[in-house]
Structures are given as C-alpha cells and as structure tokens.
C-alpha positions as CSV (number, residue, x, y, z in Angstrom):
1,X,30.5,98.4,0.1
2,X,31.4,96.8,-3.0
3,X,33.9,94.6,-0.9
4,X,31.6,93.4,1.5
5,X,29.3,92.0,-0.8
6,X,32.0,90.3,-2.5
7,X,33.3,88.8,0.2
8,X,29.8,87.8,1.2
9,X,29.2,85.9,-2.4
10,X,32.5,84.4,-2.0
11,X,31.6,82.9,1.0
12,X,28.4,81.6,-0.4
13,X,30.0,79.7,-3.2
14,X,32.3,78.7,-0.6
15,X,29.2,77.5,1.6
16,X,27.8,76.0,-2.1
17,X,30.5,73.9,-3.1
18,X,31.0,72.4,0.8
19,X,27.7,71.3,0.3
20,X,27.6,70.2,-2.8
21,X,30.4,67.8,-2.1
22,X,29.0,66.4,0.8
23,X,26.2,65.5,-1.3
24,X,28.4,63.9,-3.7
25,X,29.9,61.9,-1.1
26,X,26.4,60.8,0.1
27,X,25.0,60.1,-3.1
28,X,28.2,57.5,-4.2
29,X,27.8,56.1,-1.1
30,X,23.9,54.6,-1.8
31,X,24.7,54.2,-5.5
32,X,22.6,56.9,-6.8
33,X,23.5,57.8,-10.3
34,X,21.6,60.7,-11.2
35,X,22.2,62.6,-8.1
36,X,26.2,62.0,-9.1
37,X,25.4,62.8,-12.8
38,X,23.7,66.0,-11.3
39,X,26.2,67.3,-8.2
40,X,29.1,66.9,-10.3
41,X,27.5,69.0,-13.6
42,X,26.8,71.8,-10.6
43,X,30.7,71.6,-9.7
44,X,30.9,68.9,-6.9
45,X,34.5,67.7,-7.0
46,X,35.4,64.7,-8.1
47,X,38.1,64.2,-5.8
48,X,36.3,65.7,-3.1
49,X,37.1,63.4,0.3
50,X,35.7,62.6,3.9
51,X,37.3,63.3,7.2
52,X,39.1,59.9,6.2
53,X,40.0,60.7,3.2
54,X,37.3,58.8,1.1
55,X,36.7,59.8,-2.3
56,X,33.1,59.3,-3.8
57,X,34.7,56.8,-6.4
58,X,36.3,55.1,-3.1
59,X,32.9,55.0,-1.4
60,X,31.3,53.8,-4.6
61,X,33.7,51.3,-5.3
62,X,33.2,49.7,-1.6
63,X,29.9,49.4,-2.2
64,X,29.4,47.8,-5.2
65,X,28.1,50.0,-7.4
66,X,29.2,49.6,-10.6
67,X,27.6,52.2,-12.6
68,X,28.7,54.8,-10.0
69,X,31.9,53.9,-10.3
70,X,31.9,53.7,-14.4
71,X,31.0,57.1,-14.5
72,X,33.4,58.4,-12.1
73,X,36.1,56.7,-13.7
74,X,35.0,58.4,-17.0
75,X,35.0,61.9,-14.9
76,X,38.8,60.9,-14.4
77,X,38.5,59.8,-10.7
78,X,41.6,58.4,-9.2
79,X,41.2,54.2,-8.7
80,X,43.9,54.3,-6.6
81,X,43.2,55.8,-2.9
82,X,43.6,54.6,0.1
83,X,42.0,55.7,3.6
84,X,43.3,57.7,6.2
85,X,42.0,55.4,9.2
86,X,42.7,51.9,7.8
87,X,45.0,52.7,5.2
88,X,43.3,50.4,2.8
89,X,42.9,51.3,-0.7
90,X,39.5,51.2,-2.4
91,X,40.4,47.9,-4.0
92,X,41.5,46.5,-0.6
93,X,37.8,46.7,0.2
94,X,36.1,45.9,-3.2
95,X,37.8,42.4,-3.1
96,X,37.3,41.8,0.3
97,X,33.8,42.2,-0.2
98,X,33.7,40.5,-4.0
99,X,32.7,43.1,-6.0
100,X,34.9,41.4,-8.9
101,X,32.9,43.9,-11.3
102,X,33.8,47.0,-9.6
103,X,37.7,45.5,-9.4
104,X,38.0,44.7,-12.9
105,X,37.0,48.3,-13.4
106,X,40.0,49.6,-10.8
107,X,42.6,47.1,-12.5
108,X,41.9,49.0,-15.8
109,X,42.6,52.5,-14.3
110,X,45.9,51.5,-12.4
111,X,44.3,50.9,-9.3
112,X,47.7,50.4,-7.2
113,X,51.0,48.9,-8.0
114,X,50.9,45.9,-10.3
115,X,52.6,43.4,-8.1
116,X,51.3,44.2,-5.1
117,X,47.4,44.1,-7.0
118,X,48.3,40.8,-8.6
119,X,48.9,39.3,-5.2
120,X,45.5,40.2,-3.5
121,X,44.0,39.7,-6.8
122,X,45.5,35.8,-6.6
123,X,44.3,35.2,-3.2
124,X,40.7,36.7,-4.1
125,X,41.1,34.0,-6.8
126,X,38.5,36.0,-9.4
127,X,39.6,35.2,-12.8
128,X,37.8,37.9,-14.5
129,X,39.7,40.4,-12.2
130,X,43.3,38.5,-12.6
131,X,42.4,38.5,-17.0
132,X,41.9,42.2,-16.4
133,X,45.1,43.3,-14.6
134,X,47.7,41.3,-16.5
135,X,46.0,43.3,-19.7
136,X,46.2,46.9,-18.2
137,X,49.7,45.9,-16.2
138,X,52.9,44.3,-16.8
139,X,53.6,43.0,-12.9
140,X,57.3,41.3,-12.8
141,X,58.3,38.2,-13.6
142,X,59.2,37.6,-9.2
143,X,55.1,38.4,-8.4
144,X,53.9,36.0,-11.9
145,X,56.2,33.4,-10.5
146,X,55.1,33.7,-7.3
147,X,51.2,34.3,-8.0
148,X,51.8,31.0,-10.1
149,X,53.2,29.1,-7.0
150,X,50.1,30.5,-5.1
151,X,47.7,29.6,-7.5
152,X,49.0,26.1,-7.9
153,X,49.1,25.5,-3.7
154,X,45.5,26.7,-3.2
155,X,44.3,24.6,-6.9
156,X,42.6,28.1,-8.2
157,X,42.1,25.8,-11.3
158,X,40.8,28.9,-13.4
159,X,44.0,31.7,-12.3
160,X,46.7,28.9,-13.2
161,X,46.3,28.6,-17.4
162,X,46.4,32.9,-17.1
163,X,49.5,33.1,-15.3
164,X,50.7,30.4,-17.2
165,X,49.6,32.2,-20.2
166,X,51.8,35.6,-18.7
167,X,54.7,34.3,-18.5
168,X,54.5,32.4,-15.4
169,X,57.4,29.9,-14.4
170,X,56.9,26.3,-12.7
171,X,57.9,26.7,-9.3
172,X,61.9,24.6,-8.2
173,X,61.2,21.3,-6.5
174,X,60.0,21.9,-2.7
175,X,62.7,21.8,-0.2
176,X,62.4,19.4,2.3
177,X,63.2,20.4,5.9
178,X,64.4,17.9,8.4
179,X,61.3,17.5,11.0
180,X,64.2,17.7,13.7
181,X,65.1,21.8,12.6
182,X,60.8,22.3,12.1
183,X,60.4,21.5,15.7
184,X,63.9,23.5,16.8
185,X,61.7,26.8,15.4
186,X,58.8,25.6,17.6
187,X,57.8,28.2,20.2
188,X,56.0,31.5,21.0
189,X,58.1,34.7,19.8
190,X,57.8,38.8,20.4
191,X,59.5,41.8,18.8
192,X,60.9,45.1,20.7
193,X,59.4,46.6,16.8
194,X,55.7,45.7,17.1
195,X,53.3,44.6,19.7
196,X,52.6,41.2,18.1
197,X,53.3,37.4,19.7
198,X,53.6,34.8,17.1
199,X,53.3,30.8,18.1
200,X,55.2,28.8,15.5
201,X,54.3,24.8,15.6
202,X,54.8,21.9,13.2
203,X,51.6,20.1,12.0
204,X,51.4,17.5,9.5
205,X,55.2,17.8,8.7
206,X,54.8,21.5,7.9
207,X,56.4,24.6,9.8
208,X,53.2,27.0,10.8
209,X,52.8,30.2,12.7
210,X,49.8,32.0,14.1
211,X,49.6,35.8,15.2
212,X,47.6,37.1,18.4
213,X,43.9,36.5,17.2
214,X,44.7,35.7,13.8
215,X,44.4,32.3,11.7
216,X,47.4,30.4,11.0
217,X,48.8,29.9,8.3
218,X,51.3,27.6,6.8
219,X,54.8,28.4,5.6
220,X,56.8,26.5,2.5
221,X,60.2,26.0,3.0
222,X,63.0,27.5,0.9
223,X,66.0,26.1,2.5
224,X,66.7,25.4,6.1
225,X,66.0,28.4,7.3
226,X,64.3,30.6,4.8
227,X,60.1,30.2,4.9
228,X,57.5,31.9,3.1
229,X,53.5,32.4,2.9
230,X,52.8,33.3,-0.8
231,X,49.7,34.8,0.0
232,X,50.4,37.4,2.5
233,X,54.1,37.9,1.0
234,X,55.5,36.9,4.0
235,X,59.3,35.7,4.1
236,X,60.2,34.4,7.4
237,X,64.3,33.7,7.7
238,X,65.6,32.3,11.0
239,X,69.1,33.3,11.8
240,X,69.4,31.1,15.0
241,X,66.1,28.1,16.3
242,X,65.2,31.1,18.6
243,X,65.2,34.5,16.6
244,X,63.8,35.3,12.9
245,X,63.4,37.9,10.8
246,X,59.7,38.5,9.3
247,X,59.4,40.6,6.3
248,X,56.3,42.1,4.1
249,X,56.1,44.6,1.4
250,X,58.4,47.6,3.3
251,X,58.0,46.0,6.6
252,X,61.3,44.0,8.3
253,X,60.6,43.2,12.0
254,X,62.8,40.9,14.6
255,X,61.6,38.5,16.6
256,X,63.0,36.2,19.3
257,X,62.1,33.5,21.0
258,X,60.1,34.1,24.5
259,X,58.4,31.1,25.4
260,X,59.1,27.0,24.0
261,X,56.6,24.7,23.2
C-alpha cells in the first residue's frame, strides 16, 4: 500500500514540475517577470526547453525582454543555445531582430564562440554590442583583422576606432583582378554537395555572385583566384574559370560550372 501511494506522489511531482516548466516557458516568452520570479522559486528549471529545444532565456532573449533575460542570466542560464529546427543560437535571433540590449547581455555571458560572435556582431554594426564582446572575449587577431576590413568596406564609422582600439590591423592594398579573368568566372554553377545554383557576374569592375533566392553580394579579390565576402565569411577559390571551391565556418562545398553567361 505504501508503494502505491508513493508511486502516485511521484507521479504528481512529476505531473507538477512538467507543468511548471511549461509555464516557465510561457511566461519568458511574453516577458513576464514575476511569473518567472515565481515558477522558478516553485522549482521550474532553468534550463527547461521546448520540443525545439528553446530555453526560457532563449525565448526571452528573442523577444526582447531585457529584464527577463537579466534575471535568468543571474539564475545561471546558459547564453549560448541554439535551436533544434533552425539551428540558430539565441543571439542569432536577438541581432537579427536589434535587441542590442539583450545582446550586450549574451556577449557578457559567452554567448557563442568569440570569432564567430564578433563577425555577426560587425555586420549588425551595434557599437554598444561590439564594446561589450571585445571586453568579455579575446577573438583572434584573423576575425579583428577581418572585422576591421569589414567595418572599413561598409563605413560603420562607430565599430572602426573599437577594433582599431583591439588590436585591429589595416587591411594589404586591394588586389586588382584583370577584368579579362572576372568575366572567365562569369556563369551559373551547381554542386553534387548541396542543392544550391550560384550565378557569378561582374558589375562595376567587381566579381559578384548570387544564390537561388538570395541577394548578391560582392566578393574582394585576394589574388587571381582567391575571393572573399567578409561578412558572411565566405572564401571563394577557383581552381579552374569553371569550378570553385566555397568555404564557410566548417562548411567546404564544390561547384562547377553548368551554365555561361
């Protein structure tokens, strides 16, 4: 007898604490405070996640609400998560969407890794969120150099004396390209890796390229063959006018040639 009504209670706390982190979910969701104040001093988790994988800080965070996410940070939340679905990361979302409070707050608490942060953070161009990153992290001198670079091509007039001020290097002299070797690159190209057609095309002197339903973009030469887009860390390297190898972060992916200009 004495088992069965354990095992009864047990499955009531179980029932309780299901609940009680749904509710926890909820209530960082819509920003509300107290209820967060109150579910997690009844034993909510702090870490407790959606189907997705969403924390209540995540959900906070993408949301903008600051004091939410103060709090949860002081309860020892985790700032860096990702999703299961998209497989963004809280602060993929929160500078997306500008909450440049809520990402100066994530920065603080090692939202991420510090070279790969300082890149999205220079293409957000916030200068409150870049101040706060280069004090909690030390990102290498490659990603200051090359947020410097970034900075300087997009005139983020406010980022440029901060990475200056971290250590940042002036970029070499451009490389000029011949215009005869740009438009040898011109043409649509496909990889056997992803489902993805890229058009490359010169415009205004300038090698570009443009996924499937995407915006194009521009890339700066390195050498002859060796390109790069700053912003996305993309490095494009031709090994031949119709086949090139396109890298970012972890990613290396072929493509050749399937249709010319």
């Amino acid at each position: 007898m004495h088992r069965m009504v354990w095992l009864v209670f047990a499955g009531a706390v179980g029932l309780y604490a299901w609940d009680a982190n749904e509710d926890l979910l909820a209530a960082s969701r819509s920003g509300d405070l107290a209820a967060v104040r109150q579910l997690i001093e009844k034993g909510a988790a702090v870490e407790a996640k959606t189907p997705y994988g969403q924390t209540p800080l995540y959900l906070a965070a993408m949301n903008g609400h600051e004091e939410v996410v103060r709090f949860l940070l002081a309860k020892g939340a985790s700032a860096d998560v990702k999703d299961t679905f998209y497989k963004a990361s809280a602060l993929d979302f929160v500078l997306q969407r500008k909450h440049y409070g809520v990402a100066a707050m994530l920065v603080r608490k090692g939202a991420g890794k510090a070279d790969d942060v300082l890149a999205s953070v220079t293409q957000a161009g916030d200068a409150g969120v870049l101040q706060a990153l280069l004090d909690a992290a030390k990102p290498s001198q490659a990603a200051l150099d090359q947020a410097y670079e970034s900075a300087l091509e997009q005139k983020q007039a406010e980022l440029i004396p901060l990475l200056k001020k971290a250590g940042a290097r002036e970029p070499a002299p451009p490389f000029v390209a011949d215009p005869k070797t740009l438009e040898g690159y011109a043409g649509t190209y496909k990889s056997d890796q992803i489902p993805l057609e890229i058009k490359a095309f010169v415009k205004e002197g300038r090698l570009y390229m443009q996924a499937g339903g995407q915006s194009e973009f521009p890339l700066k030469a390195k050498s002859a063959t060796q390109f790069e887009f700053a912003q996305a860390q993309i490095q494009i390297e031709f090994d031949t006018p119709a086949s090139f190898t396109l890298k970012q972060g972890p990613g290396s992916y072929r493509f050749k040639k399937a249709v010319n200009p």
